[in-house]
C-alpha positions in Angstrom: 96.9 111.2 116.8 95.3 112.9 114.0 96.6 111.8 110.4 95.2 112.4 107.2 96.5 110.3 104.2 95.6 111.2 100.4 95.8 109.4 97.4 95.0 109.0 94.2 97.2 111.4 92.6 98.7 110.4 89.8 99.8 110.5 85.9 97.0 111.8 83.2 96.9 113.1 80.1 95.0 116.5 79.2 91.3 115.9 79.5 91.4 112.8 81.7 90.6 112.3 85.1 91.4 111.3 88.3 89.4 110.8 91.8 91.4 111.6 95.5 90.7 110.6 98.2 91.3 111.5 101.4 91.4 109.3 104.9 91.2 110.6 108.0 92.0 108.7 111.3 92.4 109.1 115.0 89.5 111.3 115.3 86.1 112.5 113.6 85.6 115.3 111.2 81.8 114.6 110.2 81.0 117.6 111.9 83.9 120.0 110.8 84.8 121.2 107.0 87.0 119.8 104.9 88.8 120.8 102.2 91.1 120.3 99.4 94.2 123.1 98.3 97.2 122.4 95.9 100.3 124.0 95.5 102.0 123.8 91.9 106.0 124.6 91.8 106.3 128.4 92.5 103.0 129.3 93.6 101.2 129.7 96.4 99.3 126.9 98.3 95.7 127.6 96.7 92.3 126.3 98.5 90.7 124.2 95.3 87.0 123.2 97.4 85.2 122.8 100.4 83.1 120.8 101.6 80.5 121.3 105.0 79.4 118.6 107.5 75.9 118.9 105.5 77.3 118.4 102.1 77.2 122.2 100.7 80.4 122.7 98.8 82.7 125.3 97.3 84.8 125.5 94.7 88.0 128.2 93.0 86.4 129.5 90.0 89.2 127.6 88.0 87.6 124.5 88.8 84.0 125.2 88.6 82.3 122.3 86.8 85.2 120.4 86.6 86.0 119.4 90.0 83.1 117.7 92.3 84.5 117.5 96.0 82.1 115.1 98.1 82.5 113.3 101.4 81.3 109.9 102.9 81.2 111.0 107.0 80.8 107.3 107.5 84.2 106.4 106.8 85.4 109.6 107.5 86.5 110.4 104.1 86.7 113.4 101.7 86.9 112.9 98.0 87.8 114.9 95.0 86.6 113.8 91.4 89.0 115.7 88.9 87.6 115.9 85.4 88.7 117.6 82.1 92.5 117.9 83.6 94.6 120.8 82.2 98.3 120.7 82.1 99.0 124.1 83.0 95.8 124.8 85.3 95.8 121.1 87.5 99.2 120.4 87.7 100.4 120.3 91.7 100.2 118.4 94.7 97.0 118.2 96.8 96.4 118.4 99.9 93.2 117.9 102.5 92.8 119.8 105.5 90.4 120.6 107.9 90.1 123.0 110.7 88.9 122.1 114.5 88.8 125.0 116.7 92.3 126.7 116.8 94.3 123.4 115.3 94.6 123.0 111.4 95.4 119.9 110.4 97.3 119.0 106.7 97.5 115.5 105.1 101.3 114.8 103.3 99.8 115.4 100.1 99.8 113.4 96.6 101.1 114.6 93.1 98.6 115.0 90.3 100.5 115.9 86.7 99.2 116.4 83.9 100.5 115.9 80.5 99.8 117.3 77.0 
């Protein structure tokens, strides 16, 4: 059974930082990209980055050269390193997913606020 479990969500002020990571088990993604989306209260579930099998990575323009999403296909985990927080802009919960074939698979998410 597939599971992916994040954490490192959390509490920060404006400006601060915080690293998620993101474990997956009963099977391997090293070959398959992952990614990381949020969804703040209201909105829309948003993709944030992605990352490939190789290490080539995207990101939403509103986190360009904040956010660094890496991956260690070792321990079949995928990692997002949050800097500069905004209140407004990074507030949501955060999910990983990644796509094999016709199945995507979600983690349960972890809160990230961020105050002012």
């Amino acid at each position: 059974q597939v599971q992916l479990v994040e954490s490192g969500g959390g509490l920060v002020q404006a400006g601060g930082s915080l690293r998620l990571s993101c474990a997956a088990s009963g099977s391997s993604f090293s070959r398959n990209v992952m990614s990381w989306y949020r969804q703040a209260p209201g909105k829309q579930r948003e993709l944030v980055a992605s990352i490939t099998s190789g290490g080539s990575a995207n990101y939403a323009d509103s986190v360009k050269g904040r956010f660094t999403i890496s991956r260690d296909n070792a321990k079949n985990t995928v990692y997002l390193q949050m800097n500069s927080l905004k209140p407004a802009d990074d507030t949501a919960v955060y999910y990983c997913s990644v796509i094999r074939g016709m199945d995507r698979f979600w983690g349960q998410g972890t809160q990230v606020t961020v105050s002012s």
